[in-house]
C-alpha positions as semicolon CSV with decimal commas, in nm:
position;residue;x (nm);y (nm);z (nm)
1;X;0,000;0,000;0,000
2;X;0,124;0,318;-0,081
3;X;0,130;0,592;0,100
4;X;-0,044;0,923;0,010
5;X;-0,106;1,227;0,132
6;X;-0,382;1,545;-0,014
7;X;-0,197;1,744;0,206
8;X;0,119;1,814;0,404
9;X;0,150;1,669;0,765
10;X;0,233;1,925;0,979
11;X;0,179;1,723;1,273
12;X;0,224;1,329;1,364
13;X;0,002;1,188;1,645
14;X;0,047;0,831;1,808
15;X;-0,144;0,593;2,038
16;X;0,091;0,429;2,233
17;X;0,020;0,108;2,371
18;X;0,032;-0,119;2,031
19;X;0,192;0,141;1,808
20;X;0,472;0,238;1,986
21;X;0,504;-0,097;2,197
22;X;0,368;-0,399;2,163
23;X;0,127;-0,376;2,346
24;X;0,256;-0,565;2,625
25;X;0,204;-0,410;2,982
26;X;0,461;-0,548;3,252
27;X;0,348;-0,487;3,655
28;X;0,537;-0,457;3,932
29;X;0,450;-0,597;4,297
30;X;0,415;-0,270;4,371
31;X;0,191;-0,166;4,029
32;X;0,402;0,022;3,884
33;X;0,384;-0,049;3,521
34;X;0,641;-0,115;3,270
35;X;0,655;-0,038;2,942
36;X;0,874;-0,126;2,648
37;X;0,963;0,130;2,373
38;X;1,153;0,062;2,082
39;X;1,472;0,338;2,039
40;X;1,450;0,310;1,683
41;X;1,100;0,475;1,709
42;X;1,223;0,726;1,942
43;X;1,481;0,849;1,719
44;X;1,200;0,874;1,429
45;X;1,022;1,154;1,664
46;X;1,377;1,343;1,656
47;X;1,368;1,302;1,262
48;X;1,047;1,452;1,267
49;X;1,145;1,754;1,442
50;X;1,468;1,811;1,230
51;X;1,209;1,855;0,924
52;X;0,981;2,108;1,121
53;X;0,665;1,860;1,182
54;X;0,562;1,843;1,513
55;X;0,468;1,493;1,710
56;X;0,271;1,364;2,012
57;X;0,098;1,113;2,169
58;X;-0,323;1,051;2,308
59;X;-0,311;0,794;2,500
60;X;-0,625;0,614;2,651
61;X;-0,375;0,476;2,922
62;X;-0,141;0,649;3,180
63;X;0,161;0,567;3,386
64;X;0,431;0,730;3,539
65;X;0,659;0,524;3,316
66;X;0,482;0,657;2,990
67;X;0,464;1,016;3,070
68;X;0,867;1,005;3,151
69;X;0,944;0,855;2,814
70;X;0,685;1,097;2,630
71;X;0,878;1,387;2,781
72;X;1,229;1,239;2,725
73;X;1,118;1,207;2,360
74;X;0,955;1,608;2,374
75;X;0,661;1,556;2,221
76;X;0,481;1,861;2,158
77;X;0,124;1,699;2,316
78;X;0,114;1,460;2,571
79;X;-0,249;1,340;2,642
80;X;-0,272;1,012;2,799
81;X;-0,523;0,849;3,016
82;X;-0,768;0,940;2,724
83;X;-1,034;0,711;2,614
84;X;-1,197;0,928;2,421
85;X;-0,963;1,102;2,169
86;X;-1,185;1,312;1,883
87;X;-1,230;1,558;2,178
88;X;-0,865;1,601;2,202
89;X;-0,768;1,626;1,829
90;X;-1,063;1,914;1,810
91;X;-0,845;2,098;2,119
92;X;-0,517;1,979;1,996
93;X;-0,632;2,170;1,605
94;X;-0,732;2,475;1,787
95;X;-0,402;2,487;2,013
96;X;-0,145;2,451;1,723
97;X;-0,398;2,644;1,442
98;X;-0,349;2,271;1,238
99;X;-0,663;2,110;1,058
100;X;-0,740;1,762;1,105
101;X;-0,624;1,690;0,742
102;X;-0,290;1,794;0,802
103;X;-0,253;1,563;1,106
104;X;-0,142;1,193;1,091
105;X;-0,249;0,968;1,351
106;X;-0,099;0,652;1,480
107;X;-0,316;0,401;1,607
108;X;-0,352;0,015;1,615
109;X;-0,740;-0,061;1,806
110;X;-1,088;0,022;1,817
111;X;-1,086;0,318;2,037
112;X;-0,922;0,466;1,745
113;X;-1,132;0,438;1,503
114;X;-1,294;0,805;1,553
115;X;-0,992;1,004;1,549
116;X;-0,898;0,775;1,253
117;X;-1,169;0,902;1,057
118;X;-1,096;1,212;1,120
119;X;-0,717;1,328;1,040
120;X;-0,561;1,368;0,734
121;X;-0,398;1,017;0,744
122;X;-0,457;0,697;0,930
123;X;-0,150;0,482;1,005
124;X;-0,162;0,134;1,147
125;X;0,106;-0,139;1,261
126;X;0,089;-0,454;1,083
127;X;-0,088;-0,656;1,381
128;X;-0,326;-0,387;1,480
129;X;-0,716;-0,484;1,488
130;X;-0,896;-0,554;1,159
131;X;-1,126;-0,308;1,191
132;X;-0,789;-0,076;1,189
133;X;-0,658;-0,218;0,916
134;X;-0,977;-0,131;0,710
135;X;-0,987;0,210;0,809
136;X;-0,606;0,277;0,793
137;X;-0,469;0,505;0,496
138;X;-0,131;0,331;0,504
139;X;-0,030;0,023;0,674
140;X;0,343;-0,042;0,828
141;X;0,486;-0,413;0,740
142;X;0,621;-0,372;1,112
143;X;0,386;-0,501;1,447
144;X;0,353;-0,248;1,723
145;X;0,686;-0,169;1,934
146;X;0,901;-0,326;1,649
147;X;0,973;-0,043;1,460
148;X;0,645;0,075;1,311
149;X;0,694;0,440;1,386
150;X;1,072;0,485;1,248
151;X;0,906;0,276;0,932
152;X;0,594;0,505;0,873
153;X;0,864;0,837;0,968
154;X;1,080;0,738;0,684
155;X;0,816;0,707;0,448
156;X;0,640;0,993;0,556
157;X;0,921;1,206;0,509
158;X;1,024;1,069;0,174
159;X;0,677;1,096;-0,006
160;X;0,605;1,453;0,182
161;X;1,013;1,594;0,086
162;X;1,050;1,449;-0,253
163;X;1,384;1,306;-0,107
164;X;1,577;1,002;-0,113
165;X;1,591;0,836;0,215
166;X;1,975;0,959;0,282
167;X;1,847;1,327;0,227
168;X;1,611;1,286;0,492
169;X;1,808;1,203;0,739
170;X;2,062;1,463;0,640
171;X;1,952;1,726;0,848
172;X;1,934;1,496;1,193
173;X;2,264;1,406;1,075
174;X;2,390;1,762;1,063
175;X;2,232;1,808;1,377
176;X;2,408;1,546;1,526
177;X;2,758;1,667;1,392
178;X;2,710;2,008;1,563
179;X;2,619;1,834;1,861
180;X;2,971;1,648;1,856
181;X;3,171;1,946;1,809
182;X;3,006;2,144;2,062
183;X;3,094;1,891;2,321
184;X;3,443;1,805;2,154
185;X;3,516;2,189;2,234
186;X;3,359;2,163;2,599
């Protein structure tokens, strides 16, 4: 399936649970949860934000453990602990003056669906539910916490830039150089 856009993404929302792990939820004696993230994925956020697109996460579950790797990652939103999620891409629009057709949202069940039908894109893991396979715009040949969001980030980024995959990463690259030399001269 190819992936198309009517127009640019200016911003990339995910679920988490399912997209950005797999879905698995590890609990602690004292129930704490645990969560496992892929850093693959988390570098993909970082690619978006070298091309000026910004990223978050709506979550219908929360933990301590999720919010701290949200912020590591800076997303721009945070929601989490948010069943329902068309509310919060209505508030999220208003907040960053972005329409719902220039959003992209990540998400791999049912409780998706709505905010599915609503953004600009629909994106889906390759294990996520059939129903979210039907409605997704594009579908990822990676399962949920395995790499799905570095693998829909490249593509993204290549259809929306007219670049070859090399270019894209060019200016996290360059980034990344600048970075070294500042702390070389520390």
């Amino acid at each position: 399936m190819a992936l198309v856009t009517n127009k640019p993404i200016k911003m990339v929302l995910f679920d988490v649970d399912g997209v950005m792990t797999d879905g698995t939820i590890y609990m602690a004696e004292s129930g704490e949860f645990i969560k496992a993230f892929n850093v693959k994925d988390g570098l993909a956020i970082e690619l978006l934000r070298a091309h000026g697109i910004k990223s978050g996460v709506i979550s219908g579950k929360a933990s301590p453990a999720l919010t701290k790797r949200c912020q590591q990652l800076g997303f721009d939103v945070i929601e989490t602990g948010c069943k329902h999620k068309l509310p919060k891409l209505v508030e999220i629009c208003g907040r960053f003056d972005i329409a719902a057709d220039e959003i992209a949202f990540c998400g791999d069940d049912v409780l998706d669906l709505p905010i599915m039908s609503q953004c600009g894109l629909s994106v889906a893991p390759a294990d996520a539910h059939q129903l979210v396979l039907a409605e997704a715009n594009w579908i990822s040949q990676c399962n949920g916490g395995f790499g799905m969001v570095r693998d829909f980030v490249d593509h993204l980024l290549i259809i929306q830039s007219g670049l070859q995959l090399k270019e894209v990463y060019q200016p996290l690259l360059n980034k990344i150089a600048l970075d070294d030399l500042k702390g070389i001269e520390q």
